[in-house]
C-alpha positions as CSV (number, residue, x, y, z in Angstrom):
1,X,35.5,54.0,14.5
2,X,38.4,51.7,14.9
3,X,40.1,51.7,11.2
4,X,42.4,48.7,12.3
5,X,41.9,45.7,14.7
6,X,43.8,43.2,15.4
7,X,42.3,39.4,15.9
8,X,43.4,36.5,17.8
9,X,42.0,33.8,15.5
10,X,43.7,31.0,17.3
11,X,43.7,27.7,16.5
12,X,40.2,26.9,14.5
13,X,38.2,23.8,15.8
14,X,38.2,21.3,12.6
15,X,35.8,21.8,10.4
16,X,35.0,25.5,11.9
17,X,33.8,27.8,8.7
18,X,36.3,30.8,8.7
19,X,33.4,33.4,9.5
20,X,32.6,31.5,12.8
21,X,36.4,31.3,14.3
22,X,36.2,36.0,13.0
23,X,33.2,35.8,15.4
24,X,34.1,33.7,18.3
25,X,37.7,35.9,17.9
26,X,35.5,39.3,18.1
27,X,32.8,37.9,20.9
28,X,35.7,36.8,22.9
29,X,37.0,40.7,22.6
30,X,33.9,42.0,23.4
31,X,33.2,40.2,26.7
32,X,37.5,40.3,27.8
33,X,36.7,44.4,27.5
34,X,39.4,44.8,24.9
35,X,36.3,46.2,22.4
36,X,33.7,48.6,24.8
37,X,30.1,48.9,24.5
38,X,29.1,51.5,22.1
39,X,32.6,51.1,20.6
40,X,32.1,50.9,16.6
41,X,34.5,48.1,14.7
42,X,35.9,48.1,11.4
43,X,34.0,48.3,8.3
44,X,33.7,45.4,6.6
45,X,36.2,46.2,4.0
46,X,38.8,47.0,6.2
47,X,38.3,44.5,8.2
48,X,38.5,42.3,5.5
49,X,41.6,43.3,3.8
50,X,43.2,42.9,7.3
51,X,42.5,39.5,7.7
52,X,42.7,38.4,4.6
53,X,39.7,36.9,3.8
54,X,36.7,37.9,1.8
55,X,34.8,40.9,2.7
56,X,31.5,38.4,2.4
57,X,33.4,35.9,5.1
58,X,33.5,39.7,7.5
59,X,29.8,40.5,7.1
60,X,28.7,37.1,8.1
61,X,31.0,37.1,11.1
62,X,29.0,40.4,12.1
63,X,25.0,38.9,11.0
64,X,25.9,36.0,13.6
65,X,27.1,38.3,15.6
66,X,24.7,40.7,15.6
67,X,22.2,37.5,16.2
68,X,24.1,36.7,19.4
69,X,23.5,40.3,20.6
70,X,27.0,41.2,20.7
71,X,26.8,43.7,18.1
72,X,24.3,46.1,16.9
73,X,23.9,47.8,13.0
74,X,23.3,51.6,12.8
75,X,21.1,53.6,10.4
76,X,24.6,55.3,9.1
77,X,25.9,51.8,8.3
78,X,27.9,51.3,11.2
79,X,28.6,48.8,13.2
80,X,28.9,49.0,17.0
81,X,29.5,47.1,20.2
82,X,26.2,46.8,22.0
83,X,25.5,48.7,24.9
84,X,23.7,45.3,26.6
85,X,25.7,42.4,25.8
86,X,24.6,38.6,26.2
87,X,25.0,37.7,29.8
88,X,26.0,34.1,28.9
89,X,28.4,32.6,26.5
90,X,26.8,31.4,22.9
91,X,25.4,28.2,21.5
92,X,27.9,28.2,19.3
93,X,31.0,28.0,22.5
94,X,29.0,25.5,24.1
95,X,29.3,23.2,21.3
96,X,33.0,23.8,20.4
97,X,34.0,23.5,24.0
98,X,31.8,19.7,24.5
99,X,32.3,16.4,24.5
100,X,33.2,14.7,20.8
101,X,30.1,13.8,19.5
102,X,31.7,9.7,19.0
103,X,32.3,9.3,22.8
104,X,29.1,8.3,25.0
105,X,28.6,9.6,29.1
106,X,25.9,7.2,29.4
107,X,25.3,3.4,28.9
108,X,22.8,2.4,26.1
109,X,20.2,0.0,25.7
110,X,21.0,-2.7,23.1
111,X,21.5,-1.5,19.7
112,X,18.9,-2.8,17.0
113,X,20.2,-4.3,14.0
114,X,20.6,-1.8,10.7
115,X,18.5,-3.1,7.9
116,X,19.2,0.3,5.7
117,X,19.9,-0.6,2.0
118,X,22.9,1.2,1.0
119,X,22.3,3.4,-2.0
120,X,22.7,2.2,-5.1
121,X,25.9,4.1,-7.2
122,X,24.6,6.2,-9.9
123,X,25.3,4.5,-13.8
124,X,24.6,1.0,-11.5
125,X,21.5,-1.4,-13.0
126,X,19.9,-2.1,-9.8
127,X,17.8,-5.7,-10.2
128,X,16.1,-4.7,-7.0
129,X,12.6,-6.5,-6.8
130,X,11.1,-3.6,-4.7
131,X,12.2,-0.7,-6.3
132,X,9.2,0.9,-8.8
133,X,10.3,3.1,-12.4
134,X,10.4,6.5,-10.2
135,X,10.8,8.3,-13.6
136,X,6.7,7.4,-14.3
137,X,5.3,8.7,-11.1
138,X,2.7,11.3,-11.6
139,X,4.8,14.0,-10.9
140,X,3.0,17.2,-11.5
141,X,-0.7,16.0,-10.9
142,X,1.0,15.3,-7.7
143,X,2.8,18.4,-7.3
144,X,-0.5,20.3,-7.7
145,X,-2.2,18.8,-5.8
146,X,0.2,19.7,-2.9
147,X,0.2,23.5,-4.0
148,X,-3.3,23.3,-3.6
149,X,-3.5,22.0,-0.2
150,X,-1.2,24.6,1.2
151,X,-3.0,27.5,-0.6
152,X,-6.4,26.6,0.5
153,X,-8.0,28.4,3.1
154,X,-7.7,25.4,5.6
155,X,-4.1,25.4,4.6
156,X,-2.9,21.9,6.9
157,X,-0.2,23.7,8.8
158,X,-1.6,22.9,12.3
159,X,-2.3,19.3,14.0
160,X,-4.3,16.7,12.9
161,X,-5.4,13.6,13.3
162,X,-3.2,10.8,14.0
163,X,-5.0,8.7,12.0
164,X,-4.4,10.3,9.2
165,X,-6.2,13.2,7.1
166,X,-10.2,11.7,7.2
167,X,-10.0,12.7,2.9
168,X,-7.3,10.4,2.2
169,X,-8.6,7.3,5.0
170,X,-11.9,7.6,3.2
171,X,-9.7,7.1,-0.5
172,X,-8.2,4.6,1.0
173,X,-11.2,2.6,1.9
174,X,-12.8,3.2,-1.2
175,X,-10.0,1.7,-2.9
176,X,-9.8,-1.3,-1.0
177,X,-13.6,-1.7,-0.9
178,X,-13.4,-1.3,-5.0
179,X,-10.7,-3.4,-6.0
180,X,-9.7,-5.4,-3.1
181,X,-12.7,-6.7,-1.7
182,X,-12.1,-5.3,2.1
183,X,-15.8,-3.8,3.2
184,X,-14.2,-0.7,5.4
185,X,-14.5,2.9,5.9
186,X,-12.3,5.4,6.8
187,X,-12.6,5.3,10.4
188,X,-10.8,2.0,9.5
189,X,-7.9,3.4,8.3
190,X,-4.6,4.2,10.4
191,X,-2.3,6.4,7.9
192,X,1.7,5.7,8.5
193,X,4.8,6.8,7.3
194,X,4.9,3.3,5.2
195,X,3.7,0.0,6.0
196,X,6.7,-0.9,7.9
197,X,5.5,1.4,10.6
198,X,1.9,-0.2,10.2
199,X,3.2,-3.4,11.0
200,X,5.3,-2.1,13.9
201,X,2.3,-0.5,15.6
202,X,0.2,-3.7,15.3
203,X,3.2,-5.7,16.9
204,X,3.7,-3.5,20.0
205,X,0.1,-3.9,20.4
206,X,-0.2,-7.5,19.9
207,X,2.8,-9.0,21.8
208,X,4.6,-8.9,25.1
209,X,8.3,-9.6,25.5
210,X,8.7,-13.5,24.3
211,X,5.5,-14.2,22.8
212,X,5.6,-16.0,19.1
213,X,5.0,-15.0,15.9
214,X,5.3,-17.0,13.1
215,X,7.0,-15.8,10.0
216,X,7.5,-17.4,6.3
217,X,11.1,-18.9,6.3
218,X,11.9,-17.0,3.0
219,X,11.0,-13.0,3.8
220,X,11.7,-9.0,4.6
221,X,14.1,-8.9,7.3
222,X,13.4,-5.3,8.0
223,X,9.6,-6.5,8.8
224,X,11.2,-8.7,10.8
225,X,13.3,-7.1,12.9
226,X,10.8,-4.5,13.4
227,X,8.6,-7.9,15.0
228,X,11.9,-8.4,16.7
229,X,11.9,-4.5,18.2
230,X,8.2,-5.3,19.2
231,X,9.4,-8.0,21.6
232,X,8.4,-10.9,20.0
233,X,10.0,-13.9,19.7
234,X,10.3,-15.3,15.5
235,X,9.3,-18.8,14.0
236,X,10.2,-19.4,10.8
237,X,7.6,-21.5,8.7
238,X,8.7,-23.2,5.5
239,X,7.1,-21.9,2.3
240,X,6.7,-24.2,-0.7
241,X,4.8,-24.0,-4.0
242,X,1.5,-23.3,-2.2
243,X,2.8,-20.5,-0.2
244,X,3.5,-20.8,3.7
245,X,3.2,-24.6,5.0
246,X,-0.5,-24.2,7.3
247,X,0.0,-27.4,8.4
248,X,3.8,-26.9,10.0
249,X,1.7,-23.7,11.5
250,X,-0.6,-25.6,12.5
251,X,1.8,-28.4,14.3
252,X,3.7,-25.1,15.7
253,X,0.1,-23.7,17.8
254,X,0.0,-27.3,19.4
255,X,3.0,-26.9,21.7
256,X,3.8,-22.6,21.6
257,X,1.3,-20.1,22.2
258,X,1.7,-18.1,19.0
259,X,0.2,-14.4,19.0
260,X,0.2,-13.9,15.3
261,X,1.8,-15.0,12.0
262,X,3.0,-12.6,9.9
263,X,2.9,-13.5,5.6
264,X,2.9,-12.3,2.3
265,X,0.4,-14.0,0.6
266,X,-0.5,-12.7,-2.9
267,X,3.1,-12.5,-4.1
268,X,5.3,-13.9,-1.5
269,X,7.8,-12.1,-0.7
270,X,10.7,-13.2,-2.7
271,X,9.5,-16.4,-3.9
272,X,6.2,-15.0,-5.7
273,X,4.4,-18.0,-5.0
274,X,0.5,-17.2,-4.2
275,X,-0.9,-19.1,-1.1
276,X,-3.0,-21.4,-2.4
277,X,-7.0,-21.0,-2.0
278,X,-6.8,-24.4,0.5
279,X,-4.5,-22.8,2.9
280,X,-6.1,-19.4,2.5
281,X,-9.0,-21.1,4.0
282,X,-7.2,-23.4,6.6
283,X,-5.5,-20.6,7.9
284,X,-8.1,-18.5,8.5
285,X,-9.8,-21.6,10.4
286,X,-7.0,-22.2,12.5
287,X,-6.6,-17.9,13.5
288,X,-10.2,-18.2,14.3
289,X,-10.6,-21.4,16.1
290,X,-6.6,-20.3,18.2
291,X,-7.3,-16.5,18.3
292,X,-4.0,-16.0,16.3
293,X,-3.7,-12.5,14.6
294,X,-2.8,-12.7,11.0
295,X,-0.6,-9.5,9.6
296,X,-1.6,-9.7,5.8
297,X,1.4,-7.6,4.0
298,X,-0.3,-6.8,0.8
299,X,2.6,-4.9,-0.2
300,X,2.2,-5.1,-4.3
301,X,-1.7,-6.0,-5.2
302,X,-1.8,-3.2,-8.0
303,X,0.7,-5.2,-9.9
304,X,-1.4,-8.5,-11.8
305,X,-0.9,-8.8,-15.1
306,X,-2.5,-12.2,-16.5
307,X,-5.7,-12.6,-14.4
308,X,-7.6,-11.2,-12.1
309,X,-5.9,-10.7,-8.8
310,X,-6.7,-13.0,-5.8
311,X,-8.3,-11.2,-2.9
312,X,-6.5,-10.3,0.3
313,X,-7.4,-12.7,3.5
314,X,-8.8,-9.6,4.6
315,X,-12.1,-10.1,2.4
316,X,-12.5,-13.2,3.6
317,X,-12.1,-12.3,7.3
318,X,-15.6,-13.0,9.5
319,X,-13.8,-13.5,12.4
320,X,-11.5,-10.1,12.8
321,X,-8.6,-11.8,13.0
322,X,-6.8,-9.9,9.9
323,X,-4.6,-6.8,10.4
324,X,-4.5,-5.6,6.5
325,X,-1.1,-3.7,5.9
326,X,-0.7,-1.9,2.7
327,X,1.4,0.8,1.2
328,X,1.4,3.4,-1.6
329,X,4.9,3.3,-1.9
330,X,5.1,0.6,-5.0
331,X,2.4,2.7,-7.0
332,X,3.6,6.0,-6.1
333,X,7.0,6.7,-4.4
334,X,8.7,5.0,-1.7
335,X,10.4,8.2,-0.4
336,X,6.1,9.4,0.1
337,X,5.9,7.2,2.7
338,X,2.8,6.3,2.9
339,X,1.5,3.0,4.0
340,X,-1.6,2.1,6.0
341,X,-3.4,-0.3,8.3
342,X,-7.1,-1.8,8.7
343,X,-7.9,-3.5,11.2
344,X,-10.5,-4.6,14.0
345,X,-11.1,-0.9,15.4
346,X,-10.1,-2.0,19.4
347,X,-6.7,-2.5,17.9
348,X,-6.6,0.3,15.4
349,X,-7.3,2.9,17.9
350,X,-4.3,0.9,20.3
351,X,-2.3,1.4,17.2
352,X,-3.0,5.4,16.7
353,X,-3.0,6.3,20.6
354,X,0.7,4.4,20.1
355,X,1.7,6.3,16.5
356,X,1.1,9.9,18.5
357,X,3.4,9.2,20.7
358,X,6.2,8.7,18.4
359,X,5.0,10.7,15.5
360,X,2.5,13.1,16.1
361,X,1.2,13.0,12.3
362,X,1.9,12.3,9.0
363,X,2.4,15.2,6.1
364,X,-1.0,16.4,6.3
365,X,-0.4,18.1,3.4
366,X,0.8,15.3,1.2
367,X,-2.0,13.1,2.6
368,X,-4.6,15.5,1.0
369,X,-3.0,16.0,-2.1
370,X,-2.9,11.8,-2.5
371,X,-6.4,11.8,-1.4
372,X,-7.2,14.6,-4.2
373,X,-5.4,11.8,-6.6
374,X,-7.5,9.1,-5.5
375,X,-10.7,10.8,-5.8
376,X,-9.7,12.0,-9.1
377,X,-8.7,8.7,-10.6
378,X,-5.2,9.6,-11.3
379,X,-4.0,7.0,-9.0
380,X,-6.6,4.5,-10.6
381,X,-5.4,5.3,-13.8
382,X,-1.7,5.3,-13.1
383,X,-1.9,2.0,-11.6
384,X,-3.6,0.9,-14.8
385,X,-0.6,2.3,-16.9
386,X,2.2,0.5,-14.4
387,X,0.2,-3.1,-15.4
388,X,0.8,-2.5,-18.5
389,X,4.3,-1.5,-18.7
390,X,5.4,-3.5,-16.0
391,X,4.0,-6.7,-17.8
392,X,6.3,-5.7,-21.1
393,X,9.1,-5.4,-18.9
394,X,8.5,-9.3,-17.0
395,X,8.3,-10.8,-20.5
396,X,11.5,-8.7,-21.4
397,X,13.5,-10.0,-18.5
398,X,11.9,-13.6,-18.8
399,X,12.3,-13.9,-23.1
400,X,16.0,-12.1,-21.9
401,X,16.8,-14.6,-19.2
402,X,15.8,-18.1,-21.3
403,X,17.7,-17.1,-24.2
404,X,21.2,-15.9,-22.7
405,X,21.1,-17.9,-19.0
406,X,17.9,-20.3,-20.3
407,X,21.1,-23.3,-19.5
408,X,22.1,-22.0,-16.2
409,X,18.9,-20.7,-14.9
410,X,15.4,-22.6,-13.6
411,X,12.0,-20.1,-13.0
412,X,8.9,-19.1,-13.6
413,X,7.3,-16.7,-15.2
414,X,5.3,-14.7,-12.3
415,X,1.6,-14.0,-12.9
416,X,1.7,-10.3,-10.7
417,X,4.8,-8.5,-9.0
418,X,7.7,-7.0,-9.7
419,X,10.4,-9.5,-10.0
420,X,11.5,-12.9,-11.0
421,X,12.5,-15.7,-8.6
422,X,15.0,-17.8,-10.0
423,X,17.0,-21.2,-9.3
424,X,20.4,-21.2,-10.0
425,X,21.8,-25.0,-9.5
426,X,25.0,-25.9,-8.9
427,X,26.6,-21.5,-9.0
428,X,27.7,-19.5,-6.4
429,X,25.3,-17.1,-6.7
430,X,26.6,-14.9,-4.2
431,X,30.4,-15.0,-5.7
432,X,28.3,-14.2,-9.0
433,X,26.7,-11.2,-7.6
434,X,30.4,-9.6,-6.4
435,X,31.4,-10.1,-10.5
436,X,28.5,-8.4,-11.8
437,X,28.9,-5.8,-9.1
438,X,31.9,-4.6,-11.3
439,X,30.3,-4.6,-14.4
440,X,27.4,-2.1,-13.1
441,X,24.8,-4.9,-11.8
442,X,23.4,-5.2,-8.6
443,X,22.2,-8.5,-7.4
444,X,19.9,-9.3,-4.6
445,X,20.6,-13.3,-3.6
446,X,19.1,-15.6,-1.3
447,X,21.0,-14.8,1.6
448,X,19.2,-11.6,2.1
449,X,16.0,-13.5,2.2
450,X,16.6,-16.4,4.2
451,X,15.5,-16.1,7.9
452,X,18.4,-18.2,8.6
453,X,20.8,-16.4,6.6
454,X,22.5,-19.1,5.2
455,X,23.8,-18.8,1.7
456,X,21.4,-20.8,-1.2
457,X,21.5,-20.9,-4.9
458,X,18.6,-18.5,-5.6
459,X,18.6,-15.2,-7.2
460,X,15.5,-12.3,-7.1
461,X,15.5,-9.9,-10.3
462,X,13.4,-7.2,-10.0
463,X,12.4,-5.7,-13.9
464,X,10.1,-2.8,-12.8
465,X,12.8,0.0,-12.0
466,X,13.7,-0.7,-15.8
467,X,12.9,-0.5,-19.1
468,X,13.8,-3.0,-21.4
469,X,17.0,-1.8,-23.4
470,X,18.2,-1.4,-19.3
471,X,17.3,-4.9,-18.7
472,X,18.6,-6.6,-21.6
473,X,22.0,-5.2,-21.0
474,X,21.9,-6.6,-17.3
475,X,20.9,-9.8,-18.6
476,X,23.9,-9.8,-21.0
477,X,26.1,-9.0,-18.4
478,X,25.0,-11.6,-16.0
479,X,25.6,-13.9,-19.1
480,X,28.9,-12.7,-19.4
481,X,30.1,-12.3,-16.1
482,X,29.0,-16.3,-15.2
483,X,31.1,-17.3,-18.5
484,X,33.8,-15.7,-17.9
485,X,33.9,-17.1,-14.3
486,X,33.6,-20.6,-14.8
């Protein structure tokens, strides 16, 4: 056994961990000749001491070397060239030799716009209106439920259905038959990855390159760039105190051919305003009468807190002309993601032939552990506990808001949801929202809404990622800041 060996470590790649330059140093050795098969190396020790590094850095040079095949590990603890080495040069040279992963060989198709929310520092109050407490989510009924779907004796390790696990499709229509009015079954239910890739799915089935869909001038740019990806060509429609404007729809389908229109009707999405029963109706006149689909984003129903909540569009639909998107993210946990789609079946099986080919699946074993939720009533029953607290913390924000900006700001108090929409005449709101960036608050303003991105005196402050000591402190800052800058 060599007791001494001496290595040409070179000059290390950047960022190459010590252990992997010890390995190239030896492997290059190894195939030069300098070190012959059968030929034992250093112990680790030595070796170690030699080179100055930690006997633990040595003995990982030799496991990824022993991987590669270079090197083989006796019964007396000893550690030899092998007799066979590798007849080609190792992952690991390929990639230190390549191109630098920032340069490009090839030309690219056009990049889609990022819509990624950065995340949010950690001490920061985030006023987000999307963003649920994640500190109440039903963490260990949850977490058992998983255990117990990977421990049965079906454990959902294999491939499943697109569609989603049949146990949590079937949940899913229940629910919606229960409390939202929808008469479906599972078979239709599409499971996704969130409702953002719902609506993608029913866009790249509903539209060619250039065809129009209308969209509510105030909105979700990510939905709508994912309409965007789909090919289709945006409208913006005006939304007022009755929700979106039917009859500027309506004037729209007279000289474009419009596909579908895509709305947030319960709780509009910022503004909170609830399309009004007369437009619920004349909408649904005009889809059926122009074959337009209607995407219904239903993307907060659990949260009502003063009356009963109005039913989607969906259960007034006798025409199919409703693609129903909803999520479980608000309820549960955005980072689940789990959303999911019903639909006229023709389009919902367009829409799951489509979701195999870029996703094979979901988590089939977190689809049965929500489904074990549902049918339990946990999800019923945590829903019913959100109401409640989420309702405290609206009337904390609003009693917080009229008494410290009640002069500066104009809203109303929402009946459901998960923020505020508020009118701030005559401030730079967005100028506002850089001061009370320093002072820990994060502000969502108009801008981000807008479809044309133009800057406008409104403000959305979400009180449901909260609890109240948190939002009266934000409040007080706002206060503050806005003194302080006038």
């Amino acid at each position: 056994m060599r007791t001494s060996l001496s290595l040409d470590l070179g000059r290390r790649p950047a960022g190459e961990a010590v252990f992997l330059s010890i390995a190239r140093a030896l492997a290059d050795d190894i195939l030069r000749g300098r070190l012959r098969p059968g030929e034992a190396l250093p112990g680790s020790r030595t070796l170690a001491a030699s080179l100055g590094v930690h006997r633990n850095t040595v003995l990982a040079a030799y496991r990824e070397l022993e991987a590669e095949g270079f090197i083989t590990a006796t019964r007396a603890k000893q550690t030899r060239v092998s007799i066979e080495l590798p007849e080609r040069a190792t992952r690991r040279a390929a990639v230190r030799t390549g191109a630098p992963r920032d340069r490009v060989g090839f030309e690219l198709a056009a990049a889609v716009p990022s819509v990624a929310t950065p995340p949010v520092p950690r001490g920061v109050i985030a006023l987000h209106g999307g963003l649920p407490d994640l500190s109440l989510v039903p963490l260990t009924p949850l977490v058992r439920a998983y255990r117990r779907a990977l421990s049965s004796a079906a454990a959902p390790l294999g491939y499943g259905d697109p569609a989603g696990e049949p146990r949590l499709r079937s949940a899913i229509a229940a629910m919606v038959s229960r409390a939202r009015g929808l008469a479906a079954s599972g078979e239709d239910v599409l499971v996704t990855r969130g409702s953002q890739m719902a609506l993608y799915l029913a866009a790249r089935n509903l539209v060619a390159d250039g065809d129009v869909i209308a969209v509510e001038s105030w909105g979700y740019r990510p939905a709508w760039e994912a309409l965007r990806a789909a090919g289709a060509e945006l409208v913006p429609i005006p939304v007022d105190r009755e929700g979106l404007d039917v009859s500027v729809l309506t004037s729209l389908v007279e000289t474009r051919r419009v596909r579908a229109v895509y709305l947030t009707p319960h709780h509009q999405y910022p503004t909170t305003v609830l399309l009004s029963q007369a437009r619920r109706m004349q909408l649904l006149a005009l889809a059926r009468r122009e074959r337009i689909a209607i995407l219904e984003d239903d993307y907060d129903h659990e949260f009502h807190y003063d009356n009963k909540p109005v039913l989607p569009l969906a259960s007034q639909d006798d025409g199919g002309v409703v693609v129903y998107l909803g999520t479980l993210s608000k309820i549960l946990a955005p980072g689940l993601r789990l959303g999911f789609a019903i639909a006229p079946r023709p389009l919902l099986t367009r829409m799951t032939a489509y979701r195999a080919l870029v996703d094979r699946q979901g988590d089939r074993a977190l689809e049965l552990a929500v489904a074990e939720l549902a049918e339990d009533g946990e999800i019923d029953r945590h829903a019913h506990r959100m109401r409640r607290v989420y309702a405290a913390r609206r009337d904390v924000m609003a009693a917080a808001l009229e008494r410290h900006l009640g002069h500066a700001l104009r809203f109303a108090v929402p009946p459901g949801g998960m923020a505020i929409w508020a009118h701030a005449p005559r401030i730079d709101v967005d100028a506002w929202a850089e001061r009370v960036a320093r002072v820990g608050v994060s502000l969502q303003t108009a801008q981000r809404f807008a479809f044309d991105g133009r800057k406008r005196s409104f403000l959305r402050l979400g009180f449901a990622g909260h609890d109240g000591a948190q939002l009266r402190s934000a409040i007080e800052r706002l206060a503050r800041t806005l003194r302080a800058g006038r």
